[in-house]
PyMOL Python script that loads the backbone (N, CA, C, O; Angstrom):
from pymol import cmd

cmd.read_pdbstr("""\
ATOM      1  N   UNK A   1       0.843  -1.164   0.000  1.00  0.00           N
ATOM      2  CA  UNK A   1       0.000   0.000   0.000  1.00  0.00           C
ATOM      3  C   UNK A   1       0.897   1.238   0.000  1.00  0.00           C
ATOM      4  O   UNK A   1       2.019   1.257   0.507  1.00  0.00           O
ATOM      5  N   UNK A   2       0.236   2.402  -0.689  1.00  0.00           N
ATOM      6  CA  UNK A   2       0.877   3.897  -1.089  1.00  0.00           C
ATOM      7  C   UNK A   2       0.675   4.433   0.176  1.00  0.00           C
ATOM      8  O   UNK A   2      -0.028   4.142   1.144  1.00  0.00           O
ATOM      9  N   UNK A   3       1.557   5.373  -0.121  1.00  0.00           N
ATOM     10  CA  UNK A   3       0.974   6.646   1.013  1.00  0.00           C
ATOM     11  C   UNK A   3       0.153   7.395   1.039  1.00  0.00           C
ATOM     12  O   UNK A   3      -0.215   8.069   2.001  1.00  0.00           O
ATOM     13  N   UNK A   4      -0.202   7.381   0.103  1.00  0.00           N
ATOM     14  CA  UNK A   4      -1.874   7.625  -0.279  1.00  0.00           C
ATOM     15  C   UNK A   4      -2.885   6.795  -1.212  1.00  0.00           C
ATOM     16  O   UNK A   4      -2.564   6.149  -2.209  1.00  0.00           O
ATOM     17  N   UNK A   5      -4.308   6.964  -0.623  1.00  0.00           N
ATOM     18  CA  UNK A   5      -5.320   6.243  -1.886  1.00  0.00           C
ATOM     19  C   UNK A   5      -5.909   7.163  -2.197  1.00  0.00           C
ATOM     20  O   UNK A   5      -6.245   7.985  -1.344  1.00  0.00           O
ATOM     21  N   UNK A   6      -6.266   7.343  -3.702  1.00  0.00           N
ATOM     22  CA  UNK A   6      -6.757   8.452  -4.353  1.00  0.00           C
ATOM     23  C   UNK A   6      -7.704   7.953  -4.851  1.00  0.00           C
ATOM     24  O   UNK A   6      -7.468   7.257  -5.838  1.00  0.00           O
ATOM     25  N   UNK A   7      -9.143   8.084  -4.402  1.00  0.00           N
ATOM     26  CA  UNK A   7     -10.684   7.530  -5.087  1.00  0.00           C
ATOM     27  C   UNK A   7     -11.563   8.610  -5.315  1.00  0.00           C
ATOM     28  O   UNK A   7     -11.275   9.152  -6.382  1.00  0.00           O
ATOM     29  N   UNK A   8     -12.319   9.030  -4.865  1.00  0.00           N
ATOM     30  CA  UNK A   8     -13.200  10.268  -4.546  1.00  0.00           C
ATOM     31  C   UNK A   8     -12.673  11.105  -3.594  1.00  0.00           C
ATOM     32  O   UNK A   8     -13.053  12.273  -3.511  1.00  0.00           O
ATOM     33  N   UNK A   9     -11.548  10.479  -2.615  1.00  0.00           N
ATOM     34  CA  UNK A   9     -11.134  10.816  -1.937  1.00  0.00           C
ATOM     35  C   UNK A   9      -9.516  10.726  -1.902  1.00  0.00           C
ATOM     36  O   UNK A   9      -8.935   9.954  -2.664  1.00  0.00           O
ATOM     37  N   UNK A  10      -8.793  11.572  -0.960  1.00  0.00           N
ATOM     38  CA  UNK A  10      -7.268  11.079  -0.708  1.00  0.00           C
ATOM     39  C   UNK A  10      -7.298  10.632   1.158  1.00  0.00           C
ATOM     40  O   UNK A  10      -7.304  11.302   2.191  1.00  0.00           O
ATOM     41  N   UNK A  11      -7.306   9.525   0.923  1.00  0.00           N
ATOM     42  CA  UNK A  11      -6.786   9.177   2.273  1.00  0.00           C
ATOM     43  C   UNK A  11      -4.922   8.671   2.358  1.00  0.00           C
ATOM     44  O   UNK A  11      -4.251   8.096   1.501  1.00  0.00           O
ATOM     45  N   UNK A  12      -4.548   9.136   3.653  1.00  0.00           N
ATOM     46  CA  UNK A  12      -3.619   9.011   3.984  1.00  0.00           C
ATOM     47  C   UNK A  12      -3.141   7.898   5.078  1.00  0.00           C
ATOM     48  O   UNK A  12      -3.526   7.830   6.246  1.00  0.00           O
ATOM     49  N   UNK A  13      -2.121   6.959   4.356  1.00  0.00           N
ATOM     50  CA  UNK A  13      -2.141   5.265   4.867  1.00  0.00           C
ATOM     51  C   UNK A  13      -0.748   6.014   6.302  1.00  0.00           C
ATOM     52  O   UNK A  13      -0.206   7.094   6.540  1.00  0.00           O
ATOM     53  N   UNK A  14      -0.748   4.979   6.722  1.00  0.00           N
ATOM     54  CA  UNK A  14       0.284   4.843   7.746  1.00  0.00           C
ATOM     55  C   UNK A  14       1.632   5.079   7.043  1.00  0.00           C
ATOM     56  O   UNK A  14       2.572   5.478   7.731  1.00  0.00           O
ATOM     57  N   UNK A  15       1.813   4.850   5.634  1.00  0.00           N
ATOM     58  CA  UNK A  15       3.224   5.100   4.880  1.00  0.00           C
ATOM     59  C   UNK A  15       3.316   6.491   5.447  1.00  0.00           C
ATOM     60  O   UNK A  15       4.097   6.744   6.364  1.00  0.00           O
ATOM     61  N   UNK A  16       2.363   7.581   4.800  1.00  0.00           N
ATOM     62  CA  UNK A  16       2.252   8.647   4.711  1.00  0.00           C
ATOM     63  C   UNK A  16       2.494   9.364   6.004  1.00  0.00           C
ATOM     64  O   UNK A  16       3.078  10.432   5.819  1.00  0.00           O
ATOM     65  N   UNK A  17       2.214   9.095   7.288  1.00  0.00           N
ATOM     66  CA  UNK A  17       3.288   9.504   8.273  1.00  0.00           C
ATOM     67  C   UNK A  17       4.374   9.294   8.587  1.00  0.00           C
ATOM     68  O   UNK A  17       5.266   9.995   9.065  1.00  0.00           O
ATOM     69  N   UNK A  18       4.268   7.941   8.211  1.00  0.00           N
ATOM     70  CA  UNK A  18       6.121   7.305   8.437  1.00  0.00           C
ATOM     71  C   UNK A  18       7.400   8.155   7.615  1.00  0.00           C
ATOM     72  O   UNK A  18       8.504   8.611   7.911  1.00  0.00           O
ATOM     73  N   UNK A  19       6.435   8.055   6.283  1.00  0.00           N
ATOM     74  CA  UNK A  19       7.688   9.291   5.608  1.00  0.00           C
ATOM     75  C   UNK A  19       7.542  11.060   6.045  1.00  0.00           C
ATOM     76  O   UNK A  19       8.346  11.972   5.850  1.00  0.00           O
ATOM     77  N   UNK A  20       6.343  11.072   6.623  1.00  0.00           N
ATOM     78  CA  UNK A  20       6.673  12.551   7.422  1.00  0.00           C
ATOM     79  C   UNK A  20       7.119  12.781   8.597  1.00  0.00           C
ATOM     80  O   UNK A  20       7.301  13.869   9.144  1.00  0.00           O
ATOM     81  N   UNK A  21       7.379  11.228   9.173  1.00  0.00           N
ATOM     82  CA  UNK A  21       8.081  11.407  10.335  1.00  0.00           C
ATOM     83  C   UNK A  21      10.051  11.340   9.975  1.00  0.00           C
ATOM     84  O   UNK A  21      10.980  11.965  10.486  1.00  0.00           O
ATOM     85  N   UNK A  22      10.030  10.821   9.440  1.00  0.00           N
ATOM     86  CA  UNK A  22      11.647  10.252   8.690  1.00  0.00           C
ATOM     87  C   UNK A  22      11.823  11.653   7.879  1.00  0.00           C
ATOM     88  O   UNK A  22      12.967  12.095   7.772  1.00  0.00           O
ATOM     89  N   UNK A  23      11.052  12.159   7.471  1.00  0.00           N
ATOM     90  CA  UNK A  23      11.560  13.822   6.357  1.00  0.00           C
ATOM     91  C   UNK A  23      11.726  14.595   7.125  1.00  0.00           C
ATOM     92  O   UNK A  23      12.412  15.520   6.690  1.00  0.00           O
ATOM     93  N   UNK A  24      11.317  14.740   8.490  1.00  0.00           N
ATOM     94  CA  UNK A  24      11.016  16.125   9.802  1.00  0.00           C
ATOM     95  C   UNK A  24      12.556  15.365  10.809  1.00  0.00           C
ATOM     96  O   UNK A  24      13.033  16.219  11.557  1.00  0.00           O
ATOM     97  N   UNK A  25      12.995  14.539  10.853  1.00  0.00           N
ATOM     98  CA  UNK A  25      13.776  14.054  12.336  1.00  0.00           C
ATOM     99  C   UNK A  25      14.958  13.557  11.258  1.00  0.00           C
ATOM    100  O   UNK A  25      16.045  14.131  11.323  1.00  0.00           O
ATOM    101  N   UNK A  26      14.722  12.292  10.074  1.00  0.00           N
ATOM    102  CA  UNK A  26      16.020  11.541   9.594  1.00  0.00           C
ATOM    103  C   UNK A  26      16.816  12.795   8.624  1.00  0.00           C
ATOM    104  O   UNK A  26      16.568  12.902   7.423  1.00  0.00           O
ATOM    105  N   UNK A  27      17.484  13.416   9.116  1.00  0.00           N
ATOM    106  CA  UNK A  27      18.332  14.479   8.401  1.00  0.00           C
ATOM    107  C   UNK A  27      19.635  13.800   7.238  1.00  0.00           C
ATOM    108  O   UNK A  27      20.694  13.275   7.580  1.00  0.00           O
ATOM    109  N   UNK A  28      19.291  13.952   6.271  1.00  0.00           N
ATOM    110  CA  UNK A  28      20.502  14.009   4.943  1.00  0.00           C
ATOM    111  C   UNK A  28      21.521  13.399   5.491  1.00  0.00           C
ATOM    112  O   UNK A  28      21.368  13.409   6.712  1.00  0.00           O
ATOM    113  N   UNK A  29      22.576  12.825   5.149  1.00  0.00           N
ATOM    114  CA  UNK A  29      23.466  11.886   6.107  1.00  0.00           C
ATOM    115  C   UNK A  29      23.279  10.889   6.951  1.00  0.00           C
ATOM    116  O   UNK A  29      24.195  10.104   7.196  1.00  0.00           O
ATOM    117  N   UNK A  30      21.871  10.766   7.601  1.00  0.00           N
ATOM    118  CA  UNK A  30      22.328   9.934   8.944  1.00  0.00           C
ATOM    119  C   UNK A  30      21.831   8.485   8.277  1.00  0.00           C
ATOM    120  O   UNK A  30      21.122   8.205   7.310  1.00  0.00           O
ATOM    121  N   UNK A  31      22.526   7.734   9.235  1.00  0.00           N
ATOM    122  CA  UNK A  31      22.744   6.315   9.071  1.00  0.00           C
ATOM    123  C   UNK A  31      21.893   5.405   9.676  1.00  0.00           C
ATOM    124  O   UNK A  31      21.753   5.694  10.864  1.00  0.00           O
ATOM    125  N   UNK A  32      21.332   4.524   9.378  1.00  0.00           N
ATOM    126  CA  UNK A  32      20.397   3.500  10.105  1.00  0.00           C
ATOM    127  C   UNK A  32      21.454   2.913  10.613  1.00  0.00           C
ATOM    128  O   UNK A  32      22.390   2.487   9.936  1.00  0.00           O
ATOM    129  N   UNK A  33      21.331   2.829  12.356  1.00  0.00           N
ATOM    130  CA  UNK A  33      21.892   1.938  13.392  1.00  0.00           C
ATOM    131  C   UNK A  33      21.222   0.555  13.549  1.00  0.00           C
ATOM    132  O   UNK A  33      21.723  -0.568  13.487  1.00  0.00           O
ATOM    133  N   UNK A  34      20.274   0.849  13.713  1.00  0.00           N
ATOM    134  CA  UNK A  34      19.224  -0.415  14.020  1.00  0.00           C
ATOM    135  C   UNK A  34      17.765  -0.539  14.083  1.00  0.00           C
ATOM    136  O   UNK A  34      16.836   0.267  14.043  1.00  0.00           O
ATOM    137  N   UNK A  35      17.850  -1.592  14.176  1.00  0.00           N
ATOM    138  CA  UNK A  35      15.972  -2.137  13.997  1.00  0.00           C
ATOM    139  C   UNK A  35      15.684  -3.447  14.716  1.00  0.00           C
ATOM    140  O   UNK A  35      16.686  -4.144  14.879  1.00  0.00           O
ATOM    141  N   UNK A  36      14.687  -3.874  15.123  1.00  0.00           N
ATOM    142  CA  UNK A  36      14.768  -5.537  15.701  1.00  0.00           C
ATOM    143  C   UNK A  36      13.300  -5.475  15.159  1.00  0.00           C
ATOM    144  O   UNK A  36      12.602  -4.692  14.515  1.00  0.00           O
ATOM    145  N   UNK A  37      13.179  -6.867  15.832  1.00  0.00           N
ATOM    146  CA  UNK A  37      11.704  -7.584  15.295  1.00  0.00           C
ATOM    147  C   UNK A  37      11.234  -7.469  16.929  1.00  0.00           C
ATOM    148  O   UNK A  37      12.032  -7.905  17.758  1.00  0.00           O
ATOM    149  N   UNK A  38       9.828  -6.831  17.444  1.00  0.00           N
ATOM    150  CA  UNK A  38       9.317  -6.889  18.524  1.00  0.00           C
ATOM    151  C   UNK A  38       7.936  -7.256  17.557  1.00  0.00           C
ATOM    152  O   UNK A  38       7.815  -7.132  16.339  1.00  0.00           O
ATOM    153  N   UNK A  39       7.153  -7.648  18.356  1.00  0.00           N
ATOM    154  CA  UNK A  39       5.400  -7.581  17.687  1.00  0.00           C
ATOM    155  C   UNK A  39       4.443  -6.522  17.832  1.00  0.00           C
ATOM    156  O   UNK A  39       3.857  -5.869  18.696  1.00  0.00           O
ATOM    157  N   UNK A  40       4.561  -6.659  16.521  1.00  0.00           N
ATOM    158  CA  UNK A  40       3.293  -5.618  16.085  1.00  0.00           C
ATOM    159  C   UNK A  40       4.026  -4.423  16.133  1.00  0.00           C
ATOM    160  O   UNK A  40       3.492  -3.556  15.441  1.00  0.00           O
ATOM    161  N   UNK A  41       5.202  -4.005  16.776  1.00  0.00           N
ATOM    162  CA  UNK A  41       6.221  -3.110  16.397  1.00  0.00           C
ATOM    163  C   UNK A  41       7.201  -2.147  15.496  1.00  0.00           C
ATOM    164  O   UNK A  41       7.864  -1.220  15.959  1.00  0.00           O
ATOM    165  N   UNK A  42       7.166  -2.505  14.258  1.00  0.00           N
ATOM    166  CA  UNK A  42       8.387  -3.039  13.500  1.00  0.00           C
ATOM    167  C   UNK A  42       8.716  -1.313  14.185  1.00  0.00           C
ATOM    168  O   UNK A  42       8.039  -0.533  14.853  1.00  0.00           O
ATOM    169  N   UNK A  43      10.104  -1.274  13.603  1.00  0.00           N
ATOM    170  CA  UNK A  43      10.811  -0.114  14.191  1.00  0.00           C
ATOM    171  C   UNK A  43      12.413   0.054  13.363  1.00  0.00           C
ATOM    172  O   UNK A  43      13.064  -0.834  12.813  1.00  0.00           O
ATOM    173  N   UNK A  44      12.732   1.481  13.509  1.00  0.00           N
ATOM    174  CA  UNK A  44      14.265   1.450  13.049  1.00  0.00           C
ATOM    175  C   UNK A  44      14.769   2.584  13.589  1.00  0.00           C
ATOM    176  O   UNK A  44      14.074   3.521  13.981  1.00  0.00           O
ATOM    177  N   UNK A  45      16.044   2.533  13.627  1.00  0.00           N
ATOM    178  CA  UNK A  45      16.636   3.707  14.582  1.00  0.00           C
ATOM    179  C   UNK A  45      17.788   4.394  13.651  1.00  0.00           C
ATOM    180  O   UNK A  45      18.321   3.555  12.925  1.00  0.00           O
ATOM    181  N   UNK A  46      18.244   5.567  13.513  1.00  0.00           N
ATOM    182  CA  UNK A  46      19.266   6.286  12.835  1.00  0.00           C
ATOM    183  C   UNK A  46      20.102   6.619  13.572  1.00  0.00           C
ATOM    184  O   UNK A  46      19.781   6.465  14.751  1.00  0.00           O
ATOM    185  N   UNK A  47      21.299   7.118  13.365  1.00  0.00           N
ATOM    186  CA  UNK A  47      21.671   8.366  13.920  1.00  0.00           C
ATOM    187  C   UNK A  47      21.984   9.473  13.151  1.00  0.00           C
ATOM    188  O   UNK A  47      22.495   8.991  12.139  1.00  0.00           O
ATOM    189  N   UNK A  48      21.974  10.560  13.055  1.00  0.00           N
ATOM    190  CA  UNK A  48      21.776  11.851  12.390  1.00  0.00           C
ATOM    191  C   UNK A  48      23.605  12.231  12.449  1.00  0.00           C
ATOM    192  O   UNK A  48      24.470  11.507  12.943  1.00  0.00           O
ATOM    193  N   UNK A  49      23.778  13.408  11.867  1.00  0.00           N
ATOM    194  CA  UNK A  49      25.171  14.017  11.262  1.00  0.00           C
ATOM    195  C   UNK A  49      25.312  14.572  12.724  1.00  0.00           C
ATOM    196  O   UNK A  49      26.181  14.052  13.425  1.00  0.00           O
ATOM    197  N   UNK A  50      24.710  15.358  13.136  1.00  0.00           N
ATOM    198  CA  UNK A  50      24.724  16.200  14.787  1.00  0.00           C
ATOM    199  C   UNK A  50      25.230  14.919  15.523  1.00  0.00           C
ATOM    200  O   UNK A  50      26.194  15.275  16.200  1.00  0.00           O
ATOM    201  N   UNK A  51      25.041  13.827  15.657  1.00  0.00           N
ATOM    202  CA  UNK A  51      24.957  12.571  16.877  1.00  0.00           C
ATOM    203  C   UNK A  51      23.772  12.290  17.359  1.00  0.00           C
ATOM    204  O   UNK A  51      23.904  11.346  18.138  1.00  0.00           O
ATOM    205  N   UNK A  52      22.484  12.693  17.279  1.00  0.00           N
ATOM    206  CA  UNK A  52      21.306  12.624  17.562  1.00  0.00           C
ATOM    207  C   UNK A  52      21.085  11.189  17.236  1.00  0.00           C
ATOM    208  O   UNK A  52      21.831  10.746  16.363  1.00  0.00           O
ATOM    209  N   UNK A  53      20.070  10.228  17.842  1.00  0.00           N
ATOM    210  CA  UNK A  53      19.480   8.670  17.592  1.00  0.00           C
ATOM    211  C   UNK A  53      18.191   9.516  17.711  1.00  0.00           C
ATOM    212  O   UNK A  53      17.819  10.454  18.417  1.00  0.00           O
ATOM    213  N   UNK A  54      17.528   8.559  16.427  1.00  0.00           N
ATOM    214  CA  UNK A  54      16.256   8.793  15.637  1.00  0.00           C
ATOM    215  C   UNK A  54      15.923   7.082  16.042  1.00  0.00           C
ATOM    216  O   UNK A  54      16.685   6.141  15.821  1.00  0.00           O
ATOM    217  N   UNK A  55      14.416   7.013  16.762  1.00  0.00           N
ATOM    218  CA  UNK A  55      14.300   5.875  16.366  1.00  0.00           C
ATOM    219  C   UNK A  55      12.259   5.938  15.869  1.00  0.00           C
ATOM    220  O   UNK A  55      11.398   6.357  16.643  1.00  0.00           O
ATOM    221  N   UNK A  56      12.098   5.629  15.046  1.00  0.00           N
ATOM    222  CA  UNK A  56       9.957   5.777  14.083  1.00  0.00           C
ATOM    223  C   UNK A  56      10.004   4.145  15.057  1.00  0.00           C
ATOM    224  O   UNK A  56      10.879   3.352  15.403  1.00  0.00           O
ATOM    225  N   UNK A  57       8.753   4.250  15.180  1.00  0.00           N
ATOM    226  CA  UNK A  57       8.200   3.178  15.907  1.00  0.00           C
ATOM    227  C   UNK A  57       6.814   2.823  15.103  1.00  0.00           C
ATOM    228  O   UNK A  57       6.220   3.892  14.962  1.00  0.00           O
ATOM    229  N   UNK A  58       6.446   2.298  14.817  1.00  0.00           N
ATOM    230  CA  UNK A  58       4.816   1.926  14.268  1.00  0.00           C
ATOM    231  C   UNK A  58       4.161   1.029  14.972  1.00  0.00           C
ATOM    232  O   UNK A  58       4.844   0.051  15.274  1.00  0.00           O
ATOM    233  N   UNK A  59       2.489   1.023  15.532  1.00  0.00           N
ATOM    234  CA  UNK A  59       2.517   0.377  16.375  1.00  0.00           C
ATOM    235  C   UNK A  59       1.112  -0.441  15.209  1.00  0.00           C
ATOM    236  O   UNK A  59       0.140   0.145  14.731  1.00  0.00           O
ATOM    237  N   UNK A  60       1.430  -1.663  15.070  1.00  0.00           N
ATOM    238  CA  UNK A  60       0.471  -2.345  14.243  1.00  0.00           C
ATOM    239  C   UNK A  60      -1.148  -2.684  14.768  1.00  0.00           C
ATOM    240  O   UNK A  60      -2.064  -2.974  13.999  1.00  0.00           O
ATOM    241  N   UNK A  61      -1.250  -2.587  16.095  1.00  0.00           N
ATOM    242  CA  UNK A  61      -1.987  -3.075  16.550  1.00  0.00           C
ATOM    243  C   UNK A  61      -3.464  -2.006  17.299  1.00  0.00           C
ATOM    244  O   UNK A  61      -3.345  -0.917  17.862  1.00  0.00           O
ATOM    245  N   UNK A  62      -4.531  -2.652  17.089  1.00  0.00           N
ATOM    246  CA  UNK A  62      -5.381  -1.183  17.710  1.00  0.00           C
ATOM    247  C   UNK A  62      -5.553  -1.150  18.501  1.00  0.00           C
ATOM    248  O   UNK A  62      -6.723  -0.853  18.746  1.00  0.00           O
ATOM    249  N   UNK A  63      -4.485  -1.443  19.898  1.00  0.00           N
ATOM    250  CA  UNK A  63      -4.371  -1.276  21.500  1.00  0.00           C
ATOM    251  C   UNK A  63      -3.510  -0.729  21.344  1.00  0.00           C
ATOM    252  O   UNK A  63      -2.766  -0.794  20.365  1.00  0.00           O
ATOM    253  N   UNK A  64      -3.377   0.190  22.626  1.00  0.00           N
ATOM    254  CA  UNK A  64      -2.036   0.629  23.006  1.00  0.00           C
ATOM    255  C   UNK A  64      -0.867  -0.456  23.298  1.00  0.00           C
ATOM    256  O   UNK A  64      -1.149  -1.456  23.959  1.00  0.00           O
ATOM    257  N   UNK A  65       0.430  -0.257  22.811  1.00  0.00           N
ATOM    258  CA  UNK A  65       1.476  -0.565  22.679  1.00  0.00           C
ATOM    259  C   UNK A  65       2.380  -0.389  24.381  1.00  0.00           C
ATOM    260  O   UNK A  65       2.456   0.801  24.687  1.00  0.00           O
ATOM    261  N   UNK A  66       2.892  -1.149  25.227  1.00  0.00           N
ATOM    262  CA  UNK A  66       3.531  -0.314  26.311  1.00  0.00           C
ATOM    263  C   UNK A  66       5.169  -1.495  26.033  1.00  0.00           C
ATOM    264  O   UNK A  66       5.281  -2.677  26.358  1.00  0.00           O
ATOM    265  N   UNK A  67       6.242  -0.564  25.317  1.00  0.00           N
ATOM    266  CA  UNK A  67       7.707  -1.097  25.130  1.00  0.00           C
ATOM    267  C   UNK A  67       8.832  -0.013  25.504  1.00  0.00           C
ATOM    268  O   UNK A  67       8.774   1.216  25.497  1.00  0.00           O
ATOM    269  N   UNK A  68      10.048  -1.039  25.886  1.00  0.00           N
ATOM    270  CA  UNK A  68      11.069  -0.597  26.514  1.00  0.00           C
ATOM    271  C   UNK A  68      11.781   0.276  25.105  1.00  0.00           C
ATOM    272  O   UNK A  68      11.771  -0.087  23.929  1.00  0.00           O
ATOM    273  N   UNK A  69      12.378   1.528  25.703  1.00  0.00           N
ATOM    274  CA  UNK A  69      13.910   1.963  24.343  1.00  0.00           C
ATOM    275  C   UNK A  69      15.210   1.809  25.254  1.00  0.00           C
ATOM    276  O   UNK A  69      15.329   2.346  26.355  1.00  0.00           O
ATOM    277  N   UNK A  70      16.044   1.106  24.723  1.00  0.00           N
ATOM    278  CA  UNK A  70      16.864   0.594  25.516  1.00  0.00           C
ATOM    279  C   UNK A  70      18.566   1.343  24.487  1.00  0.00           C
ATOM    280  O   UNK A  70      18.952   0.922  23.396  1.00  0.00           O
ATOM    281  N   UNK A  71      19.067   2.209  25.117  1.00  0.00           N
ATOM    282  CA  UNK A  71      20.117   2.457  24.565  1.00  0.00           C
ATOM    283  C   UNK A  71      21.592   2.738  25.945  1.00  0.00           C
ATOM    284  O   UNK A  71      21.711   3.425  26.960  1.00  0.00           O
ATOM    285  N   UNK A  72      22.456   1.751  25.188  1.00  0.00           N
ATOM    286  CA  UNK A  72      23.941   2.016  26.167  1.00  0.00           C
ATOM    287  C   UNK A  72      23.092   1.281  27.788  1.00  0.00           C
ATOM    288  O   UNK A  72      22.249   0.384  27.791  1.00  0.00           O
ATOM    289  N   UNK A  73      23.615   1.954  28.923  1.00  0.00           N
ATOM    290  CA  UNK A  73      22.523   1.322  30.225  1.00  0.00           C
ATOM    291  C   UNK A  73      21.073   2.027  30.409  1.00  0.00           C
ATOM    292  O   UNK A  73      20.383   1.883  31.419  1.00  0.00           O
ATOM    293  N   UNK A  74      20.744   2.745  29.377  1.00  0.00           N
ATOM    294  CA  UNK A  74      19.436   3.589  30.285  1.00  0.00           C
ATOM    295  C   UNK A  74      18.299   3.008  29.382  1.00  0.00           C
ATOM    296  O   UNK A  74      18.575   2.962  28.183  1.00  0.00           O
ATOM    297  N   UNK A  75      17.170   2.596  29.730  1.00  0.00           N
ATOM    298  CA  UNK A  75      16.151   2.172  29.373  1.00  0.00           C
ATOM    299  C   UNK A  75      15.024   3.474  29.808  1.00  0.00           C
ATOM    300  O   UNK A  75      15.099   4.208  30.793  1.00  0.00           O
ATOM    301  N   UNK A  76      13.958   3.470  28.695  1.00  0.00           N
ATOM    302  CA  UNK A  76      12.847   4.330  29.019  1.00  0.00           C
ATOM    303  C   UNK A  76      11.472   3.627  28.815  1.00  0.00           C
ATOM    304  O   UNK A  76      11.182   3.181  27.705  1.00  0.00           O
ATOM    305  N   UNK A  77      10.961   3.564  29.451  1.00  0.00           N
ATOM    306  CA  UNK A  77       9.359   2.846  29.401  1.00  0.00           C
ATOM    307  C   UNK A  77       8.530   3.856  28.629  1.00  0.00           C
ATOM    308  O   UNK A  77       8.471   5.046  28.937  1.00  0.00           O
ATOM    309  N   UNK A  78       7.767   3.193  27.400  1.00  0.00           N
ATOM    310  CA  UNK A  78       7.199   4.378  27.155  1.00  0.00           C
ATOM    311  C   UNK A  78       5.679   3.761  26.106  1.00  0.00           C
ATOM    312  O   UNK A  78       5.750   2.902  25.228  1.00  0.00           O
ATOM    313  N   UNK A  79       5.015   4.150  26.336  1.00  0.00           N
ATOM    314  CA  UNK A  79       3.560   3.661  24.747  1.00  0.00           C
ATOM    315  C   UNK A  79       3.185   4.627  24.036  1.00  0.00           C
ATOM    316  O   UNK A  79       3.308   5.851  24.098  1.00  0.00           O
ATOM    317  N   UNK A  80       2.387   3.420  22.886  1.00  0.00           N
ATOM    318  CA  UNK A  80       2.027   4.392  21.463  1.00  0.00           C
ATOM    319  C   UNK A  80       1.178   3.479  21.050  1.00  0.00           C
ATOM    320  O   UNK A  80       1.261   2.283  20.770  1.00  0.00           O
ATOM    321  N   UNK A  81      -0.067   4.662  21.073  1.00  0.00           N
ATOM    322  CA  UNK A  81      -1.543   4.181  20.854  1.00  0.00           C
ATOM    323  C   UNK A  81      -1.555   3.052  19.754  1.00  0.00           C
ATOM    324  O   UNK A  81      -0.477   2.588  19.381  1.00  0.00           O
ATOM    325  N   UNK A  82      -2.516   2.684  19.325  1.00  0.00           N
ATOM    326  CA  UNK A  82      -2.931   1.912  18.353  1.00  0.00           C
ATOM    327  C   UNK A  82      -3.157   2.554  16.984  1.00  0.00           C
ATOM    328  O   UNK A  82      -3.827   3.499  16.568  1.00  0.00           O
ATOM    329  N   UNK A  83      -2.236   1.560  16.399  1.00  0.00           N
ATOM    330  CA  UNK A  83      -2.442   2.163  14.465  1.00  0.00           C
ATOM    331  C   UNK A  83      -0.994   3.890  14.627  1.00  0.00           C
ATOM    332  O   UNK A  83      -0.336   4.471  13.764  1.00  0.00           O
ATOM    333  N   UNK A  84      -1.051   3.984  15.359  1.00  0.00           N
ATOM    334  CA  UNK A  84       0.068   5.641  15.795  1.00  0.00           C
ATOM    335  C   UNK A  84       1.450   4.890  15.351  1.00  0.00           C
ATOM    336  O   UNK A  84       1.894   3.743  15.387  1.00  0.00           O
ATOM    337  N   UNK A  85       1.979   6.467  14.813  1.00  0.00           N
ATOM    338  CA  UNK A  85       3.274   5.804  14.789  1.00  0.00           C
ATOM    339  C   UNK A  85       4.009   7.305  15.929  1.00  0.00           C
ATOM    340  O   UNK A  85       3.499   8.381  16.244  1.00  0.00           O
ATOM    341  N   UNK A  86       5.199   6.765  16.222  1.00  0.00           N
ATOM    342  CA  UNK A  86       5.806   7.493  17.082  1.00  0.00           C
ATOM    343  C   UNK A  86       7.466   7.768  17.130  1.00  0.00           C
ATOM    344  O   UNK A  86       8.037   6.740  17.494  1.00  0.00           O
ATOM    345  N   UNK A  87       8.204   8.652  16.917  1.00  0.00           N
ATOM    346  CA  UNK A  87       9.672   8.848  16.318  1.00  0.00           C
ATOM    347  C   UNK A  87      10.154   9.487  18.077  1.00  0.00           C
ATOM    348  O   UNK A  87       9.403  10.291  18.629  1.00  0.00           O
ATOM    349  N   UNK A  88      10.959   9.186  18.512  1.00  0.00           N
ATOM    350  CA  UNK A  88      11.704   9.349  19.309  1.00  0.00           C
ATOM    351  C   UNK A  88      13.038   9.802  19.357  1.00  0.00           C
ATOM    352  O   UNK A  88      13.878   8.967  19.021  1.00  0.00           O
ATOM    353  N   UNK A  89      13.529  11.161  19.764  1.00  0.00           N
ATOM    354  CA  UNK A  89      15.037  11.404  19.169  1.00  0.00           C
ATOM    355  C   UNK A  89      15.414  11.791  20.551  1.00  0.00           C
ATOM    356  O   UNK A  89      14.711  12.108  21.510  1.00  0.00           O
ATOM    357  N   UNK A  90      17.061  11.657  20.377  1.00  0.00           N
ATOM    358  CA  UNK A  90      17.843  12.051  22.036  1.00  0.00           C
ATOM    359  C   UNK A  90      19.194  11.982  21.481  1.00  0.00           C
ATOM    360  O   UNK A  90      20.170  12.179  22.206  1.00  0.00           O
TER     361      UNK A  90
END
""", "prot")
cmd.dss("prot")
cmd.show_as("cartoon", "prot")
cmd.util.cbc("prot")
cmd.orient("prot")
């Protein structure tokens, strides 16, 4: 599926934030660090030219989501509604 469907209407799919979340935070240069497989999750993380970690989260499912971000020793508890996607930078 597009980032958009164009019928009578334009609706806007879940692509269509994902790439407005990655065009607003993943800046020119930066590098995908990582990604894992969690459920209903999928996810990927950058880091940007500044040193900044970018990580888009998508949450597949229409419950709220409640998962760990785990970078170096510090972990953050954190959720993201259902069908939401959510970009996290630090």
């Amino acid at each position: 599926m597009g980032a958009l469907t164009i019928g009578n209407s334009v609706n806007r799919n879940v692509s269509y934030y994902i790439i407005a979340h990655a065009s607003k935070f993943v800046k020119t240069g930066s590098k995908r660090i990582a990604s894992n497989t969690v459920s209903n999750l999928p996810n990927v993380a950058f880091i940007t030219p500044e040193g900044k970690k970018v990580l888009i989260v998508l949450n597949e499912s229409n419950t709220v989501q409640t998962f760990n971000i785990q970078f170096n020793e510090r972990i953050v508890i954190t959720d993201l509604a259902g069908g939401a996607v959510g970009t996290y930078v630090w």
